[in-house]
N, C-alpha and C positions, 0 to 999 in steps of 0.2 A: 472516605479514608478515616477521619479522626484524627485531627492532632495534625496541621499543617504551620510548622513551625518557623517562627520569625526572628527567633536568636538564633543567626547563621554564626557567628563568629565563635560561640560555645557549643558548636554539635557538626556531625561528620558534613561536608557535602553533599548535594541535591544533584544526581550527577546518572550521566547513561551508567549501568551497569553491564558486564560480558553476559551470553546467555546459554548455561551450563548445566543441561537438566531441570528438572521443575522448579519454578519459580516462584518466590517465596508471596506469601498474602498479607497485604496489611489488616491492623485489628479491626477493624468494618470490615473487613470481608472474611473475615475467621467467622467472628459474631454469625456474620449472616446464612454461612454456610451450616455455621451449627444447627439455626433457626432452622435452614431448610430440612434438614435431617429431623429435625425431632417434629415438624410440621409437615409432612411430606401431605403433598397435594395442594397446599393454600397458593393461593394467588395474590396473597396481601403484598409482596415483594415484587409484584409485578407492575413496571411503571409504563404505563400507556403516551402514546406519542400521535398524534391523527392531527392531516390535514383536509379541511373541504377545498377539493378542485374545480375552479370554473373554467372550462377554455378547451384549450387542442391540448388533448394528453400526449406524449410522446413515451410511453410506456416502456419504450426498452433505454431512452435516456434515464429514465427514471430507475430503471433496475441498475443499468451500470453506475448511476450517482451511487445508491444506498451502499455497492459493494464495493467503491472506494473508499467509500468512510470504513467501511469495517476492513479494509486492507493498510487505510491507512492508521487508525488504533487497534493495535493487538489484542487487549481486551477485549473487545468484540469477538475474536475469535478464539477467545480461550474456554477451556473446560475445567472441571474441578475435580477432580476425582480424590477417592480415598484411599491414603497410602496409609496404612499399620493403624488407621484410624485417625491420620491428622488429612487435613486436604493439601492437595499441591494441585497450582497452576501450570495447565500446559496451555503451549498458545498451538492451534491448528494451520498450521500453514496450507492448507487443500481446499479452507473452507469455503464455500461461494453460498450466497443466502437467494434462495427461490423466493421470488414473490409471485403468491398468490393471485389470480382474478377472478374476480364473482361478477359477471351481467345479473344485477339486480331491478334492470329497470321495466319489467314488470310488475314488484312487487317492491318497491322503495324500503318501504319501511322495515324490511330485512335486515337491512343494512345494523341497523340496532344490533340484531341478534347479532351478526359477524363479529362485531364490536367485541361483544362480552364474550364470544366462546374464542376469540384470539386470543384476547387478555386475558381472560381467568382460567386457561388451560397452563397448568403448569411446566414447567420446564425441568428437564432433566440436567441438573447442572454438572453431573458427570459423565455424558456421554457427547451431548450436543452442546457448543454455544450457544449461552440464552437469549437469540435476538430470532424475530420471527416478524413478514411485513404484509399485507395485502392493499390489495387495491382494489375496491368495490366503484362498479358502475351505478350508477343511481337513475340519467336521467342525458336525456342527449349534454354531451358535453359538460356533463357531471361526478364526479368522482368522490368518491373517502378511501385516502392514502393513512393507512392502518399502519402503526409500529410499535412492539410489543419486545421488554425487555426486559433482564432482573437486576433490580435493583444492586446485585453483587457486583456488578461494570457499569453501575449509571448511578445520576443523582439529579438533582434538580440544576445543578452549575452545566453537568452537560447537555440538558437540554436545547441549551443555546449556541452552545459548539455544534449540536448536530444540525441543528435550522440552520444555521449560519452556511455550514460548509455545503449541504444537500444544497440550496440557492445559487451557490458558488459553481458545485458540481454539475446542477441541471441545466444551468446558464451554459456552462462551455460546452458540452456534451448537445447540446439545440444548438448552439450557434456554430459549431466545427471547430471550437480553440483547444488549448489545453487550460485547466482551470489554473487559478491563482490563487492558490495555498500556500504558505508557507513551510517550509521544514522544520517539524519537531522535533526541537531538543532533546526531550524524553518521551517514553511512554510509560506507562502507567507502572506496570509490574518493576518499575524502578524506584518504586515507593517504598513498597513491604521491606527490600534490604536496609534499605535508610532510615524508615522510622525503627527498624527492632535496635538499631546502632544508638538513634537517639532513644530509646527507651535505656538503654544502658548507661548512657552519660551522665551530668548532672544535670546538663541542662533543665530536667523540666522539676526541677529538686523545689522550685520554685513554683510553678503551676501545683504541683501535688499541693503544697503546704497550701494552697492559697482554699482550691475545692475543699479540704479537712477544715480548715477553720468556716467553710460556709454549708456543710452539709455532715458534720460527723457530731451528728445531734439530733435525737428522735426528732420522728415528724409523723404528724395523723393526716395522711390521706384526706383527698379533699372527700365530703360528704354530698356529693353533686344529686339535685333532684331528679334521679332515675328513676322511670316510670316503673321498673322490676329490677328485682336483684336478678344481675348475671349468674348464670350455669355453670361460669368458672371465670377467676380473676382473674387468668392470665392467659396468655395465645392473643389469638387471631379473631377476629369476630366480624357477621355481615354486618354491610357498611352500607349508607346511604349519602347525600349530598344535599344541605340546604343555602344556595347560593344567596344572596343578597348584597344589596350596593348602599356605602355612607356615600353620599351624593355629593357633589364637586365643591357646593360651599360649604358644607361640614367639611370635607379634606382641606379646604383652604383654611377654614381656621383655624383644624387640630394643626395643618404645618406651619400655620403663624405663632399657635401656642408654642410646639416643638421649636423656631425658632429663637425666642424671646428665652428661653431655657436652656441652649446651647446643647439641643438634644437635635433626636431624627422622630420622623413621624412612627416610625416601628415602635420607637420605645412611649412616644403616648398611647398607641394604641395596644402595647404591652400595658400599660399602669391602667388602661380602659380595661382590659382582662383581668389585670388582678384586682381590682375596685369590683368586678362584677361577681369572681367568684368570690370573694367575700362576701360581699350581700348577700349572695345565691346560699351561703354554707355556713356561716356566721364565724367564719375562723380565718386568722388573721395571719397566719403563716403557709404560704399557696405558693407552689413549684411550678412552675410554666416549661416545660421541653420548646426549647428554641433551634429550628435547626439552620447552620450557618452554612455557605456556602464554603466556604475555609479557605477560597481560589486566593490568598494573601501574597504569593510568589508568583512573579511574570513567570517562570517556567509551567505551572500548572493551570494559566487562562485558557490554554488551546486545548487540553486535556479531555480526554470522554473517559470516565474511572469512578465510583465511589471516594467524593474527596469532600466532600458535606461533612460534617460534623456535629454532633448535638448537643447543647448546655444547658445542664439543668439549673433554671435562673430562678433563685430563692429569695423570696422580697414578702418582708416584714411592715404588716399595714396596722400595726397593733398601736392604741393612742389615738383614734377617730382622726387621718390625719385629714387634712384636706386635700383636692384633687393637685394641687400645685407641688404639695408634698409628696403625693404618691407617686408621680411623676419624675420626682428629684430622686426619691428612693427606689425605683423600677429604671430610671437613669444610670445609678450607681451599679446598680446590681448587671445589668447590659454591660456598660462600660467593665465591669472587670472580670464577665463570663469573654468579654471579647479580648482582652488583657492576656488573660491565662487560657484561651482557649488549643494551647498547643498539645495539652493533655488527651487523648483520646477518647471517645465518651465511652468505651470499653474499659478502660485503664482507671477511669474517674470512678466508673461501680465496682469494680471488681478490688478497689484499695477502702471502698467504704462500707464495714460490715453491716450499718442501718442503712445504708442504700437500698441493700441485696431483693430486699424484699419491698422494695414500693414500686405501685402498681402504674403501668403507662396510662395514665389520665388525660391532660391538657399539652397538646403540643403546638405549637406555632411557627409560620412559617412566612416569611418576609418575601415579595419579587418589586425591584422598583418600575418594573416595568412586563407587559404581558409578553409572548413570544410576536416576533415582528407578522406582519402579513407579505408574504413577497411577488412579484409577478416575475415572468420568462416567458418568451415563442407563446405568448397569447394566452398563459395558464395563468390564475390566479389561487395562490396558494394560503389559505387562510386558516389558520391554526384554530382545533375544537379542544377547548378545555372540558367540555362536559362529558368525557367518556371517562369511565374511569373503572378501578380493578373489583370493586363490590365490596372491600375489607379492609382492615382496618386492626391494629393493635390499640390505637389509642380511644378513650372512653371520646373527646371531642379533640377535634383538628383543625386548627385555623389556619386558614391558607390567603394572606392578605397578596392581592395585585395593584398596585399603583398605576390607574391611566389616565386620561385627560378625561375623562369621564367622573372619576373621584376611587374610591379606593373598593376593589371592586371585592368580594371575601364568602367566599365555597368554606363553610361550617361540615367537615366530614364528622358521621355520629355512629356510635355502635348500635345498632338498631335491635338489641337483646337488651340494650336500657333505656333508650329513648324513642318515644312514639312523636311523630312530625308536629301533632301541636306545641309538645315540649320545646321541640326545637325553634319552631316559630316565633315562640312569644322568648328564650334567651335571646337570639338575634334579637327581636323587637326591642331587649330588655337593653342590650348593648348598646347598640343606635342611639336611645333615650338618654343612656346614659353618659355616654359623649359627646351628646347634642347638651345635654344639660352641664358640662364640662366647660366645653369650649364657650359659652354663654356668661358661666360664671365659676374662674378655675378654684376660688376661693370658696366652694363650697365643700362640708365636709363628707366623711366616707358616708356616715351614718344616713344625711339626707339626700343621697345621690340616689336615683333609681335603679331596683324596681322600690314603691312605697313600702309594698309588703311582701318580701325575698319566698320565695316558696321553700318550701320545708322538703327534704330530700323523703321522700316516697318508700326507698329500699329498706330502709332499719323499719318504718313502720309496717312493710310486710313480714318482713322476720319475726315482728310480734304475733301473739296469738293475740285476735279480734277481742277474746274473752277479757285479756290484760289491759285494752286500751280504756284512758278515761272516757273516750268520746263513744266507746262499743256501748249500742245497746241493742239487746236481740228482742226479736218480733213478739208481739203482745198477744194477738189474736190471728185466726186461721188469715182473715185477709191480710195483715202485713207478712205474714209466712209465704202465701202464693204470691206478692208483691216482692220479699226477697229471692223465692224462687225465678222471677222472671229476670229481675236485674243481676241476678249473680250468672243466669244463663247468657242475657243480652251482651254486657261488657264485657264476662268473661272473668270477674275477681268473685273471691270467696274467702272471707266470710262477708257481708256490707251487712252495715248498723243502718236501723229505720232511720237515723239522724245524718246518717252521709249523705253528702251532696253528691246530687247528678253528675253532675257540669266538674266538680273536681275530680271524683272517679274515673274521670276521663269522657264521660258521654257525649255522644256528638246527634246532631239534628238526625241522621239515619239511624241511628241507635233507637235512639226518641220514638221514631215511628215505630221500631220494630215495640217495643215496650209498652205500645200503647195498640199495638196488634193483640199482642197478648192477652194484656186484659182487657178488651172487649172481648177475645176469643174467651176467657177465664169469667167473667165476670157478664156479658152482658150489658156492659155498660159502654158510651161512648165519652172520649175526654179530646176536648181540643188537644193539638200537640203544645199548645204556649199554654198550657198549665201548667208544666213543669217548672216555668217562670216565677209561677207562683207560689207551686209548692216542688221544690227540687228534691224535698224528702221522701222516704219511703212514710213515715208517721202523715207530712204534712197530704201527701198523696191520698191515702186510706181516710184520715178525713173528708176532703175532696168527695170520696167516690160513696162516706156513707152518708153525707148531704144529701137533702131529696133534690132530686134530679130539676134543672133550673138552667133556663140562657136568657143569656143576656143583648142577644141579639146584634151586639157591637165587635167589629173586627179587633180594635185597636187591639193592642199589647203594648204596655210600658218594658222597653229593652233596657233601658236605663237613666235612671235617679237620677238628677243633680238638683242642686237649691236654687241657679238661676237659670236665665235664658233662655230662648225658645227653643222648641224642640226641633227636631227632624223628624219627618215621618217618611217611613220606606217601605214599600213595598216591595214583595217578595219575589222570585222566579214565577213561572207557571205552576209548579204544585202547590202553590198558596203557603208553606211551609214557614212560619218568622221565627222558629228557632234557628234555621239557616242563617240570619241577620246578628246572629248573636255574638261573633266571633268580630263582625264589624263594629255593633256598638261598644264591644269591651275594648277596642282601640279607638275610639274617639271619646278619649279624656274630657273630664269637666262641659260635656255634651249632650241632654237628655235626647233622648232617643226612643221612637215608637214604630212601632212597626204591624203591619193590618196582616192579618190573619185570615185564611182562607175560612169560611163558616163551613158546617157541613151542609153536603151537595144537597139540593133542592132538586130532588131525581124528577119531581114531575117536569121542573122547566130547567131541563138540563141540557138541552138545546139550542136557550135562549138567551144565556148570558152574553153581554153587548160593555164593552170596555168603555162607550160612556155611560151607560149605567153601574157598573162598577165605582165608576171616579166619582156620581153623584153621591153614592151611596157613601164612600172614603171622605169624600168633601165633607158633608153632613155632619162624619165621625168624629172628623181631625178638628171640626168648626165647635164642638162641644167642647177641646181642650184646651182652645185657643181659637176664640173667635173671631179676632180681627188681626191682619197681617201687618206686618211684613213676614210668609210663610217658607220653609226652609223643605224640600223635596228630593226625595229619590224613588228609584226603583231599580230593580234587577231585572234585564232582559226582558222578558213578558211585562214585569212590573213598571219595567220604563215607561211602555204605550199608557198603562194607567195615570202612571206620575204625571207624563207630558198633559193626558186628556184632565188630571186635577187643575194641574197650574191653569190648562188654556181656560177652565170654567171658572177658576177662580180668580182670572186677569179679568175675564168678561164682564163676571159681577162685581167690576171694581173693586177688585181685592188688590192687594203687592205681593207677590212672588219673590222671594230676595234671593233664592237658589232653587233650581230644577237640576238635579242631578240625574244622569243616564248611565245605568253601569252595565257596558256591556251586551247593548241591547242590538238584535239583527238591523242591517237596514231598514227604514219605514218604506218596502218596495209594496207602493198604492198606490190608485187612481191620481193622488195627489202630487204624484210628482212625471216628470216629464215622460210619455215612453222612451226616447231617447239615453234619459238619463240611466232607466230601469234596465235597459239591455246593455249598458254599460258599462254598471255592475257586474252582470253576467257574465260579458262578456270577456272581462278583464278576470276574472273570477277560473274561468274557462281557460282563458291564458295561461295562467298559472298553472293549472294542473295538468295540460298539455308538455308544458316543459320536465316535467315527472315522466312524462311518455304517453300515447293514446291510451291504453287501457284506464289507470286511473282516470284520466278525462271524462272516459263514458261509461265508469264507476259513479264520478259525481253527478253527472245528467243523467243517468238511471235513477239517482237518491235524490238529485230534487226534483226528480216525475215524479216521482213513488211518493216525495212529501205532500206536493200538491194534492194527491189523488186521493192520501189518507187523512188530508183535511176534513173528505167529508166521512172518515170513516164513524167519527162518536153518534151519529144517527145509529147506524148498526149495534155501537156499543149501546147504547141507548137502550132499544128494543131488548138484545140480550139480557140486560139485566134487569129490564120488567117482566121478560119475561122468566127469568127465575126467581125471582122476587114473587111473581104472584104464584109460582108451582108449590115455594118454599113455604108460603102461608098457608096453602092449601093442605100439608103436611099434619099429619099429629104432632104433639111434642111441644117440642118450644124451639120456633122459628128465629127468635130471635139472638140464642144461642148459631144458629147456623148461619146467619145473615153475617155476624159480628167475626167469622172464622177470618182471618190471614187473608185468605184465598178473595173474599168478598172484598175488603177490605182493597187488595189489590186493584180486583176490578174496577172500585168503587173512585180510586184515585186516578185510573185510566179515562176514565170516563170525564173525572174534573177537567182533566190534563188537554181530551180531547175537546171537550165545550169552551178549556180557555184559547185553545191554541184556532178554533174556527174563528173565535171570537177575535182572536188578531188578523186574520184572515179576512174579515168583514171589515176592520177598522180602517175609516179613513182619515187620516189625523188631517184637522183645518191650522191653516200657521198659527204660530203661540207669539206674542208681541215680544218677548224678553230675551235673556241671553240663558245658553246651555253650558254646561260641563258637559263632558263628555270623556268617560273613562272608560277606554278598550284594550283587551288581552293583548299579550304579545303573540299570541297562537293565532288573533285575527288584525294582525298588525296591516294588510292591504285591507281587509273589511275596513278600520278604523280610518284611512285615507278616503277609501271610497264615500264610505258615511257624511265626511265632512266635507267632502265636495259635492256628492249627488243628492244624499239624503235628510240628514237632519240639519244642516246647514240650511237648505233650502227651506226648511220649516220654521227657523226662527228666524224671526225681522232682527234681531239684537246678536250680540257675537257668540262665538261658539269655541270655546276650549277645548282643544284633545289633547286627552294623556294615555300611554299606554303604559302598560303596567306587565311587569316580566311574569307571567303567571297563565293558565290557562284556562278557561272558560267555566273548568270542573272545579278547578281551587281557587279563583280572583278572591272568594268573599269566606274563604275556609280560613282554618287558624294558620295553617302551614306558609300562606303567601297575602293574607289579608291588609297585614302591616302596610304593603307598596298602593293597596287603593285606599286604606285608610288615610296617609300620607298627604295624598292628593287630595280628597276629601275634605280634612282636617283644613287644609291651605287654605283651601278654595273659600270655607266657610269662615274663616277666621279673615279672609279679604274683604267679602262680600259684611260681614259683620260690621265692618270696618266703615264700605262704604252708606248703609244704613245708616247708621251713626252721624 
């Protein structure tokens, strides 16, 4: 609505109105209707509603719930159409809403697409009411109950009127009662005559003067680090979701700090957002969009309507203040957007001519609590927050949820300026920085995290390369085909020889591709952890006109510090340790190394054996650090090797002080019970039975298939000697053709297949110590099973599991690294501890 006003005594009554022809709109639903008009087709207005069902569906209780709710608020059933060019509200009295069924349980994962093409299909807000529902089958006794509506008759307050009542509804409707609802005072469309009555009074004579003295005064846009400047400032833009959790004693302290302050936890976590984009931007005056629920009158609790409100909350961090300060001042600024919030946030732009034009940046949004989980007649109805419409008006969206878990916060981003590492390491940057808050609130802006604020990206594409101090363009033919390959790989144009990789954006796939290149270009081969060393295009071209030289040592130094011992980690199955990089730049004050796949040794490429790997890794890691207590990890593949280090290094009386496993399959080998191995399986099998038979013998077709192409790198093998020797038999120059992409490809299939036999031979013997153990939420039963069947059994000492919200593809990537780093970090800072 906008503007739910609380001086009752100076403004008309809140009261039924008669119903006399079309029905007037309040200023939120002018606004919005306009938006629709000049946006036709967007789906940013489109607010999604989805529940997961477990149980006995009762599908036609379920249809007749949905259409008492929309019989009992007329909203629901109203249209919008345009009369001489303004809108007017009619309510349809005929209307009855179809809900759809999809049997998907063939094909489960469909269910996704259903999702988005219900949601992001637009609505016709003058022909049809905008509510639309389905019900997808997934799985015996499985459901996704889909609801899809426009924001023009919803807001985030009635989301919780509509759970509330459907509960109420499907309850009586299964059990033969009549429900227990209450009779509503009003209905919505009794709003628009009331507030245009209070727009006229003087009541809000008061609210206007208060937004002019806090916003009728230029203001610069925050300068946010976008990875690209937008294709236009304003509209609608695709939209992404990077979820992430402040964990239950962070939330407990920020709500002990908001205690002691006579605040709420919103508003530390508001003074945490504007402490960040300050650092992020370097500027001290930052607008936050707040959007409130405005339900301030017992009349409009029960309500389903646009009655949300939004305050543009202006707070002043200029004077390095400290975190106790900014708190006090992001307090004040709260406190009196909620004072004066009777003003409409329509009514607040459209009276302030420097408003008119600032662009929707940062908005935030408060729940003290998530949507409830409800059961009925055997159903379990469990509310999905992760669906959502794909867009997005604002540059970033905070959406904080309050639960016994800690404070849970879905970061929506325009994905036309920010790319997922961006977003990963803000999030990271936030967390950090109200961990270091709540620690010590007396610290100042200046020293609060990040160290070193990244510089907003977009003004420096707006330059010409030629204008920058840091541009310098290519000296000789090889740094010119050097810029040619990186302006093709990442995709930016113009790059100076002195840009960095890794800040340009480049990521470990990149990497490879870049270094495909030039071996295709050049002839030459470069480990992938060169870039480590030389991240420039200049320092690169050196590198490559050195005569040609190895060193014969895996290691890589990931990162620097002046003390302590290091971590050594091993990689996935592609040997890959720029993959690891993204890990060791979130473990702070941590030196970190990581082993490097050498290139393949084609004659015994068959032979590779994961204790000889480890001996080989042992040897390395014993050159940088010869005597223990030694600190370990690996990734999946990498685990078996880490494990076979530690076990050789406990043997040879060494100390192991951490064995880290990230992620790694069960150790399903001779070494553990058959019993326990069909177990696995079998529970494994269970699970995807409940999906329905086909997927089941989807998945026992894929682990026949993997067993069977375990021995398939003998074939690779052969293949590529035998082009290898056709290739040298060739005129020319063989070793241009060797080095193509194409070989290149092969060449890592082949690693891929020697390592993956090689875990397939491994028998791991028990390791005397204690594991970590850190697994995806995607193999959250793997991670149970693991710890009862498989790695548990392997270590004589205790065994830790963490599971980490993330999937197997992004655990150790920028996007979700933070939640294993976390763990990580803990673990090692415990273990340091006991050392000591």
């Amino acid at each position: 609505m906008g503007g739910v006003l609380r001086r009752q005594a100076s403004g008309p009554p809140l009261v039924r109105r008669p119903r006399t022809g079309p029905l007037e709109l309040s200023c939120a639903q002018e606004r919005l209707w306009s938006l629709a008009q000049s946006e036709p087709g967007t789906a940013c207005y489109n607010v999604p509603l989805a529940w997961r069902i477990d149980g006995s569906l009762d599908l036609e209780a379920l249809r007749r719930s949905l259409n008492a709710i929309i019989r009992r608020h007329e909203i629901l059933r109203t249209i919008f159409p345009n009369v001489d060019g303004r809108p007017a509200a009619i309510v349809r009295e005929d209307f009855e809403l179809e809900v759809g069924f999809h049997d998907l349980r063939a094909q489960p994962q469909g269910a996704a697409d259903r999702a988005r093409e219900l949601l992001r299909r637009p609505f016709e807000l003058e022909r049809i009411p905008p509510v639309r529902a389905e019900v997808v089958c997934t799985g015996e006794q499985q459901y996704l109950l889909l609801f899809a509506v426009h924001q023009i008759v919803f807001d985030g307050g009635s989301m919780r009127v509509f759970s509330r009542e459907l509960a109420e509804l499907y309850r009586a409707f299964t059990a033969g009662r009549e429900p227990r609802l209450p009779e509503l005072p009003l209905q919505y469309s009794d709003i628009g005559p009331w507030q245009a009555e209070m727009l006229q009074s003087e009541a809000l004579a008061e609210p206007l003067a208060y937004w002019q003295s806090k916003l009728d005064r230029p203001y610069t846009p925050l300068a946010l680090p976008v990875d690209r400047a937008p294709a236009a400032a304003a509209g609608t833009a695709p939209a992404a979701r990077f979820p992430f959790t402040i964990e239950r004693e962070l939330t407990a302290q920020l709500a002990a700090m908001a205690g002691k302050a006579r605040s709420s936890l919103f508003a530390v976590l508001l003074a945490g957002l504007n402490a960040l984009l300050c650092r992020y931007t370097g500027q001290e005056d930052v607008i936050i969009f707040a959007s409130l629920a405005a339900r301030t009158r017992p009349e409009l609790r029960d309500l389903i309507g646009l009655i949300a409100n939004v305050l543009p909350l202006r707070t002043d961090l200029a004077g390095d203040p400290s975190f106790t300060e900014i708190l006090e001042r992001s307090r004040e600024t709260l406190l009196g957007g909620l004072a004066h919030q009777d003003l409409p946030f329509e009514k607040i732009m459209e009276s302030l001519h420097t408003a008119s034009g600032w662009p929707h940046q940062v908005m935030a949004i408060h729940q003290r609590a998530p949507l409830p989980v409800w059961e009925a007649s055997g159903a379990t109805f469990t509310p999905c927050e992760e669906i959502d419409n794909g867009e997005t008006k604002f540059a970033l969206l905070f959406e904080f949820t309050e639960s016994k878990d800690g404070t849970h916060v879905s970061l929506k981003y325009r994905t036309d300026l920010f790319d997922p590492p961006t977003i990963g390491r803000l999030a990271a940057d936030y967390e950090a920085l109200l961990r270091t808050a709540a620690g010590n609130p007396g610290i100042c802006l200046s020293q609060l995290p990040p160290a070193q604020p990244p510089k907003p990206r977009a003004e420096s594409l707006a330059v010409p390369a030629s204008q920058r101090a840091e541009f310098a363009a290519p000296r000789d033919e090889l740094e010119r085909e050097l810029t040619r390959i990186w302006e093709k790989v990442i995709g930016r144009s113009p790059i100076g020889i002195h840009d960095d990789f890794f800040q340009l954006g480049g990521t470990s796939l990149m990497a490879a591709r870049v270094f495909a290149h030039i071996r295709h270009a050049t002839g030459r081969t470069l480990r992938l952890a060169a870039l480590l060393e030389a991240p420039t295009i200049a320092q690169l071209a050196e590198k490559l006109r050195a005569p040609l030289a190895c060193s014969g040592s895996s290691l890589v130094l990931l990162r620097q510090e002046a003390s302590g011992s290091p971590l050594f980690v091993v990689p996935g199955v592609g040997g890959r340790v720029l993959e690891l990089v993204p890990l060791a730049s979130h473990l702070q004050g941590q030196p970190v190394y990581g082993f490097e796949a050498t290139e393949l040794d084609e004659a015994n490429a068959g032979t590779v054996r994961i204790e000889d790997l480890a001996q080989q890794y042992a040897a390395e890691l014993r050159s940088v650090q010869p005597y223990g207590p030694y600190y370990l990890g690996g990734v999946c593949f990498g685990a078996f090797v880490a494990f076979e280090i530690a076990r050789q290094l406990t043997e040879a009386g060494e100390s192991v002080a951490l064995l880290a496993l990230l992620d790694p399959p069960p150790p399903l080998s001779a070494a553990l019970p058959w019993r326990a191995r069909v177990g696995i399986v079998r529970r494994h099998l269970e699970r995807r039975l409940r999906a329905g038979l086909p997927e089941a013998c989807r998945w026992m077709l894929s682990l026949a298939g993997s067993q069977l192409r375990s021995g398939a790198h003998a074939l690779l093998r052969i293949l590529y000697r035998l082009m290898h020797d056709v290739i040298h038999a060739l005129p020319g120059a063989p070793e241009r053709v060797l080095a193509r992409p194409e070989m290149n490809e092969l060449r890592l299939k082949m690693h891929k297949a020697s390592r993956a036999r090689a875990l397939n031979r491994y028998v791991p013997r028990p390791y005397p110590g204690d594991l970590l153990l850190i697994q995806t939420e995607q193999n959250g039963l793997m991670a149970n099973l693991t710890a009862e069947y498989g790695w548990r059994a392997l270590a004589r000492g205790t065994t830790e599991v963490h599971i980490v919200p993330a999937s197997h593809d992004d655990f150790v990537r920028e996007s979700r690294v933070q939640f294993t780093a976390d763990h990580l970090r803990d673990y090692l800072s415990k273990r340091r501890t006991a050392v000591c």
